[in-house]
C-alpha positions as CSV (number, residue, x, y, z in Angstrom):
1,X,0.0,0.0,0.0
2,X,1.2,3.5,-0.6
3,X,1.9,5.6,1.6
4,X,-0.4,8.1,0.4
5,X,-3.2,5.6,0.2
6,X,-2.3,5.8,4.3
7,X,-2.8,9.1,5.0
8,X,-6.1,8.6,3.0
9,X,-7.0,6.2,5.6
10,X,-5.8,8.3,8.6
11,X,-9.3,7.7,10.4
12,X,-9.5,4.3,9.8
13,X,-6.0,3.6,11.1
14,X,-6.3,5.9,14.2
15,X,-9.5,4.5,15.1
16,X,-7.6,0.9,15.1
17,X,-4.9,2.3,17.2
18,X,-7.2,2.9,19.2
19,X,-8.4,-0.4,19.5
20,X,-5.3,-2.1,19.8
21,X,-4.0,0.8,22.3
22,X,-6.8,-1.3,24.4
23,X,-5.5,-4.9,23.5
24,X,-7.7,-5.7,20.9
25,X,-5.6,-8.2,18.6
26,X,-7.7,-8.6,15.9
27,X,-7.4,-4.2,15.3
28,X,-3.6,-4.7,15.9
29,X,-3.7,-7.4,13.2
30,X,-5.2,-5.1,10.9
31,X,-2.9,-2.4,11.5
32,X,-0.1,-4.7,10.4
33,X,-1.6,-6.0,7.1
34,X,-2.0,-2.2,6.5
35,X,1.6,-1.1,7.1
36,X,3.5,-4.6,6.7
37,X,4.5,-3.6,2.7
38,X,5.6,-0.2,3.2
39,X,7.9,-1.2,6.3
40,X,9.1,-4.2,4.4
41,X,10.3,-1.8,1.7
42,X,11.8,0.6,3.6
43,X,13.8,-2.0,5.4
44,X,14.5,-3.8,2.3
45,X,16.5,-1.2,0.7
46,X,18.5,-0.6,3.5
47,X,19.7,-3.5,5.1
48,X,20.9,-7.0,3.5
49,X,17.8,-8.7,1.8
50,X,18.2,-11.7,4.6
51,X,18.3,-9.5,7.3
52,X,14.5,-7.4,5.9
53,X,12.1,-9.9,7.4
54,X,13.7,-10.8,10.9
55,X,13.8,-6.6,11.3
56,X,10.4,-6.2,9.9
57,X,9.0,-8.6,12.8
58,X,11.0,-6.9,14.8
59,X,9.6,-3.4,14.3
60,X,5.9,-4.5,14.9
61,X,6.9,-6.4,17.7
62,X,8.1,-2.8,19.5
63,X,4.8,-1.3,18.0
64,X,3.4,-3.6,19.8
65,X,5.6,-3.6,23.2
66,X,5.0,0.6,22.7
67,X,1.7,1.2,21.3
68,X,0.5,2.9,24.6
69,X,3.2,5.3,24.1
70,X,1.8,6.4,20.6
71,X,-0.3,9.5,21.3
72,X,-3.2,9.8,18.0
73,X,-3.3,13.0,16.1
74,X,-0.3,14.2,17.9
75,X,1.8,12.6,14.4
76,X,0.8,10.0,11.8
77,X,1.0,6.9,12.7
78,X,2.3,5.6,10.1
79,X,5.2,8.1,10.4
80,X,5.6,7.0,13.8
81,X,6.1,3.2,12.7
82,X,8.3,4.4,10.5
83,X,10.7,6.3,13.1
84,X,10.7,2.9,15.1
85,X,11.8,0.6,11.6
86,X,14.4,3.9,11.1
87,X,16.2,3.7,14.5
88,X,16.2,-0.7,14.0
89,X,18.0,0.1,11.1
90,X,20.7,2.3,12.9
91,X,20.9,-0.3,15.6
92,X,21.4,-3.3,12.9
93,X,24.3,-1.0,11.5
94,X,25.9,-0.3,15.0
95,X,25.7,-3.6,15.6
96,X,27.1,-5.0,12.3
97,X,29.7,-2.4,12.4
98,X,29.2,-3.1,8.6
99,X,27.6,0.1,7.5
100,X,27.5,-0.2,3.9
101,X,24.3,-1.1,1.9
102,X,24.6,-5.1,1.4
103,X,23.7,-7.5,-1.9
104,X,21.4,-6.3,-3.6
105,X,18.2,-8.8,-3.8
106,X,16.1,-9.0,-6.7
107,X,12.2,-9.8,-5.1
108,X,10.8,-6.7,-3.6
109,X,7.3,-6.7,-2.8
110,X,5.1,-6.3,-6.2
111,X,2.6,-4.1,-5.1
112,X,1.1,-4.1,-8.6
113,X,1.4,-8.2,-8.4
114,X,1.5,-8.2,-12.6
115,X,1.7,-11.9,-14.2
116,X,3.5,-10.5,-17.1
117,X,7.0,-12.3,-17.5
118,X,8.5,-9.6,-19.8
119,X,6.7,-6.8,-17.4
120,X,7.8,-8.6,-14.0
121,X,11.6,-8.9,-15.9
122,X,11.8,-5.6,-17.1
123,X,10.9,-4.4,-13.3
124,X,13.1,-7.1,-11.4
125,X,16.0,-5.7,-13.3
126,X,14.9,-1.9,-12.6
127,X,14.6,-3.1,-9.1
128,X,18.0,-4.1,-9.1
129,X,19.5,-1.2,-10.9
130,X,17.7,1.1,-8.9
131,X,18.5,-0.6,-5.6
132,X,22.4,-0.9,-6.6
133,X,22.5,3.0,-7.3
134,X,20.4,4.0,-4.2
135,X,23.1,1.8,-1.8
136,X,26.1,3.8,-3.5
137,X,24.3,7.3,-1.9
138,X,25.2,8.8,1.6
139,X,23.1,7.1,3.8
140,X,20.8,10.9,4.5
141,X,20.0,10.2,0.8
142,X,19.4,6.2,1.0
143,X,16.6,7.5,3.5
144,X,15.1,10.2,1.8
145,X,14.9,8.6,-1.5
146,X,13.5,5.1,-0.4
147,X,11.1,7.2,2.5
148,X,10.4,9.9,-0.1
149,X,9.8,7.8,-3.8
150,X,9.4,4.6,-2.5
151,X,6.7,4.8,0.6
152,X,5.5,8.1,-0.9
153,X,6.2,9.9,2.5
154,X,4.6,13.6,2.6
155,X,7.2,15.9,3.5
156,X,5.7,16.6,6.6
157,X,5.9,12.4,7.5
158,X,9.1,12.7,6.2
159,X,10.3,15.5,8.7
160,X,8.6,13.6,11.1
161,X,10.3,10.4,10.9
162,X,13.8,12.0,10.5
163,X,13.2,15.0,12.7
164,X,14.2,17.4,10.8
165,X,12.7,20.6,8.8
166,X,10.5,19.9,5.6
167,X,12.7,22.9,4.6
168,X,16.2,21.5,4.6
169,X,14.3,17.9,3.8
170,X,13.3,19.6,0.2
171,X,17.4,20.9,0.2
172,X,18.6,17.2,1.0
173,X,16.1,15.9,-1.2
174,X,17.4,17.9,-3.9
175,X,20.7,17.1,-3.5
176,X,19.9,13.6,-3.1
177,X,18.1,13.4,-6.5
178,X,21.5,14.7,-7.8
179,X,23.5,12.2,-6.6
180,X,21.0,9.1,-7.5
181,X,21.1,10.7,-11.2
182,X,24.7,10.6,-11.1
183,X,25.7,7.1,-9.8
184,X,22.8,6.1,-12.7
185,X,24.9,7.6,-15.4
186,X,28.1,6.1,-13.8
187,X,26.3,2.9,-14.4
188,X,25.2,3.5,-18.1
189,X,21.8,4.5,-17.6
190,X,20.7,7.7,-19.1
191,X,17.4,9.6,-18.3
């Protein structure tokens, strides 16, 4: 689901917060099947494609273990799921001491879920390019890219999960746009 298809279910989602905030399982359930694909891509183009899933549980098990922390309205929710998978992603780096963008993998989820073989070839390879060239960026950019194009964060989720202005987000954004564009063209691919 995209992101923006999120913030048009604000209502929805806050009211299951709600819910769950009270221990219902079933609205917590809900809440995952809702935000499982975007976290999954976030994740997935930051970390080592084995490594994705164990954070992804890992993130909505702290939603879980913190959910009567989250205060509704006060942020998006979503944006505040997104903080959470953010900081397990600095603490899988700390911990790896590795802190370089590993092997690229080639199945992301397919939100468009096309049974065209060309189609689904074409975009695996895309996938792949595009991943390759977004691990060669600073990791500032790796974020705002993937948060920004990927998930379709707003600006104002996306100054929200990274805590910073939307003004100097729309700078770094820039600049990261420049860089992606370049380490395309140092891999042979024009736009």
């Amino acid at each position: 689901m995209a992101t923006s298809e999120l913030n048009k279910r604000a209502d929805e989602i806050e009211a299951l917060v709600k819910k769950a905030q009270k221990g219902d399982q079933e609205a917590f359930g809900e809440l995952y099947e809702i935000l499982i694909d975007p976290v999954y891509r976030y994740i997935y183009y930051r970390v080592n494609s084995d490594d994705a899933e164990d954070l992804v549980e890992t993130v909505f098990l702290r939603v879980w273990e913190n959910l009567r922390q989250y205060r509704p309205r006060k942020k998006y929710f979503s944006a505040w799921v997104f903080r959470i998978a953010h900081n397990l992603v600095v603490d899988h780096y700390r911990a790896s001491k590795a802190g370089v963008t590993e092997e690229l993998g080639e199945h992301l989820p397919d939100q468009n879920r096309q049974h065209n073989p060309i189609k689904n070839t074409q975009n695996a390879l895309s996938k792949e390019v595009l991943k390759e060239a977004i691990s060669k960026l600073k990791k500032p950019y790796q974020e705002i890219i993937v948060h920004k194009f990927i998930n379709e964060l707003s600006n104002k989720e996306l100054s929200e999960v990274l805590g910073k202005s939307e003004g100097s987000l729309r700078i770094m954004q820039y600049r990261a746009l420049k860089a992606l564009r370049r380490e395309l063209e140092e891999m042979g691919i024009k736009q």
